[in-house]
C-alpha angles and dihedrals in degrees: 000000000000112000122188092236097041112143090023125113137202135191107209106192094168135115148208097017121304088073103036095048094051082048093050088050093065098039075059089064097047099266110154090243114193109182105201115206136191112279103265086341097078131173109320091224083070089071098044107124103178147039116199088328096313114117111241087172109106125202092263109050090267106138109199095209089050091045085045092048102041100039116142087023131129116206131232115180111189129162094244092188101076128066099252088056095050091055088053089053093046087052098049088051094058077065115040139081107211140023116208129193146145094196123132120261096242092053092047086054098047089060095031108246097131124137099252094046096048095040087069085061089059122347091206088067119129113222125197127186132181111198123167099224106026132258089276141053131050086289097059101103103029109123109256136189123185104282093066089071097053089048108033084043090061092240104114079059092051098066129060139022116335117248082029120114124260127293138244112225116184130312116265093009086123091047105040081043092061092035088063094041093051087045092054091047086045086059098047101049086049088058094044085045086054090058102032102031091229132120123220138194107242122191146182137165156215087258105043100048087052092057085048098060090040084051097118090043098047091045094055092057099045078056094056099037078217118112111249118254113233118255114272121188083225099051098057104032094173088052092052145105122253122186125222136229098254088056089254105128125220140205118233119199120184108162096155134068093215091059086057096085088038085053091058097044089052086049103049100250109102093157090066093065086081096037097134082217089057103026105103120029097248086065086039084063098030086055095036092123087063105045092051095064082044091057097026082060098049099042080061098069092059138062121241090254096049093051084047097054093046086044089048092054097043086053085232116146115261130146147169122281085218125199123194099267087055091049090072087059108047111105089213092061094041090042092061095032101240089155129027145152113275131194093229104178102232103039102028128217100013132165102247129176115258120220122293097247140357149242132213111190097038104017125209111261133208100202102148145035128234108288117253100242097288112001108137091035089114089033098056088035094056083057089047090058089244099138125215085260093059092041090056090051087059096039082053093049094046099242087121 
C-alpha cells in the first residue's frame, strides 16, 4: 500500500508524550519510525500508572499512553553514554532523514545530539525538536510537563468565572498540541529538503502551540489592546450550553443576526424576535442575563432529540455535549471510523482512536504496536552491517 511517508525514516529519540505523538504521526504515514530508549531506563511514560486518577497499566505490563504514543514504531535501546552508543547513533543518522526529540538542550549537549553535531553526519538531516519555552529567551532551558503550556499560554485564564481561579482543560492537550505541530513542520522541511537538498532544524514548543489554538481569541484582543474576558455561559447566550429535559445537554450556536428571528421561530417563541431588549445582537449580549434563564427554560420542555430534529430543520447549529460513553454511539465517530475496534495482540478486540485525518490517495496506515524496550535493537543493527559477532560484543559491553 502506497503511504505518503514510505521510504522515509525517522529516529525518535523522545519521551512522555510531545515527542512520541509527533513520532506516531508520521509512522501513520508509513516512516520507518525507530524510537530509540535508554538501555533497562526506558521511556518514563511506560511506568505511568495513572491519568487523572484512571488506570492506563494493564496486567501485563502493557501501558495504553505509551501503546497510543509509540504506535508504528520499532524500538532500539542502546546505552548512549558510552562510546560504542554513540557510534550507533552516529550510523543510524547517515541514514536517516530525520532526528526527533523533546529533551532538554543541556542534556542533548551532554551526549552530543545536538543539531550542529549530527548534521555533520548528514547535512540533509532533518532535525525536530519540541521544547516548552522556546529556544530563546531566560526560560529556554528551564524542566516542563503539560500543564506549563495551558497556563504560560494564558489558556487556563481564558475558561471559566471570572475572579475564579484557573481552570484545568484536559490532560495532554499542551503536549499532543506541540506533537501535531512538530509533526506538520517535520513534513514541510522534508518537502523543502526534497527541492533544495538541504536539511534544516525545525522546532516548536509547549508555548507557542498553545498561542496558535488560542489564535482567534488572542487576536481579538491585540486588536483591542483590552485583555479578553473569560467565557461565561451568561455573557454569550447564543454560544452556550442548554440542557434538555431529558438531562442530555446541547450545544447552541447563533453567530448571525439574521438567524435570530429563525432561532425563535424554531423555539417557540416568534414574538421574541422583536423583543427591543433582543432585538440586535449588541442587546442580545447586554441582556444577556436575561435571555439565558428565557431559553434555559424552554430547552427544558423538550427532549435532546427533539431540539435536535426542529434545529435540524431550521438548519441552526446544535449539537450534542458528548461524554465518553456517548462517543461509542455517535454514528459520526463510528462513520469515519474514529474510533474503531482494533486486534491489538496482547489485549485482544479493543476500541482504539483512528487517525486525526485522513488521506485518499496514500492512507494512513497502523501496522505495529508499540515496541517492547528494545525489540527490534538486533533487527535494526543487522541493517545497519553490524554482524552477530559485533552485537554479542555490545551486548557484552552493556551498550545493548
Amino acid at each position: 500500500m502506497a503511504t505518503s511517508l514510505n521510504g522515509f525514516r525517522v529516529l525518535d529519540f523522545s519521551l512522555y508524550v510531545a515527542g512520541p505523538e509527533a513520532g506516531a504521526l508520521l509512522g501513520d504515514m508509513g516512516a520507518d519510525v525507530i524510537k530509540i530508549e535508554q538501555r533497562q531506563i526506558g521511556d518514563p511514560q511506560r511506568g505511568v500508572h495513572t491519568v487523572i486518577g484512571i488506570n492506563q497499566q494493564h496486567s501485563s505490563g502493557l501501558n495504553m499512553g505509551f501503546a497510543r504514543m509509540n504506535r508504528n514504531k520499532r524500538g532500539i535501546a542502546l546505552d548512549i553514554t558510552k562510546p560504542e552508543g554513540k557510534e550507533i547513533i552516529n550510523r543510524l543518522v547517515e541514514r536517516s532523514d530525520v532526528f526527533l526529540t523533546n529533551y532538554r538542550r543541556l542534556v542533548l549537549e551532554k551526549l552530543q545530539l545536538t543539531y550542529e553535531i549530527l548534521r555533520q553526519h548528514n547535512p540533509r538531516l532533518v532535525y525536530a525538536q519540541a521544547t516548552g519555552y522556546g529556544l530563546k529567551g531566560p526560560d529556554s532551558d528551564l524542566p516542563v510537563l503539560d500543564g506549563v503550556g495551558l497556563t504560560r499560554s494564558g489558556m487556563a485564564m481564558s475558561c471559566g468565572e471570572e475572579g475564579g481561579p484557573p481552570t484545568w482543560l484536559v490532560p495532554g492537550m499542551s503536549d499532543i498540541g506541540v506533537g501535531v505541530t512538530l509533526a506538520f513542520a517535520i513534513v514541510s522541511a522534508l518537502l523543502a529538503r526534497e527541492r533544495s537538498g538541504e536539511g534544516q532544524m525545525v522546532t516548536t514548543s509547549q508555548l507557542s502551540a498553545m498561542l496558535e489554538l488560542q489564535s482567534w481569541l488572542l487576536t481579538a484582543g491585540l486588536f483591542s489592546g483590552k485583555e479578553s474576558p473569560r467565557v461565561n455561559v451568561a455573557r454569550s447566550p447564543l454560544w452556550n450550553f442548554y440542557k434538555c429535559a431529558d438531562g442530555i445537554w446541547g450545544f447552541l450556536a447563533v453567530v448571525r443576526d439574521n438567524e435570530w428571528p429563525v432561532l425563535c421561530e424554531a423555539i417557540g417563541l416568534p414574538q421574541m424576535a422583536s423583543d427591543p431588549r433582543f432585538d440586535s445582537m449588541s442587546k442580545r449580549a447586554e441582556h444577556g442575563w436575561e435571555l439565558v434563564p428565557i431559553l434555559n427554560e424552554t430547552f427544558s420542555t423538550k427532549t435532546f432529540h427533539e431540539w435536535d430534529e426542529i434545529f435540524r430543520r431550521a438548519d441552526l447549529i446544535f449539537g450534542s455535549v458528548n461524554r465518553l460513553s456517548d462517543l461509542l454511539r455517535d454514528p459520526q465517530i463510528e462513520a469515519n471510523q474514529y474510533i474503531y475496534d482494533y486486534d491489538h495482540p496482547v489485549l485482544g478486540t479493543i476500541k482504539w482512536l483512528g487517525f486525526p485525518f485522513e488521506m485518499l490517495g496514500t492512507p494512513l496506515v497502523m501496522t505495529r504496536d508499540a515496541p517492547e524496550l528494545g525489540q527490534h535493537t538486533e533487527e535494526i543493527l543487522l541493517e545497519e552491517g553490524y554482524t552477530w559477532s559485533d552485537i554479542a560484543r555490545l551486548q557484552d559491553l552493556e551498550v545493548i
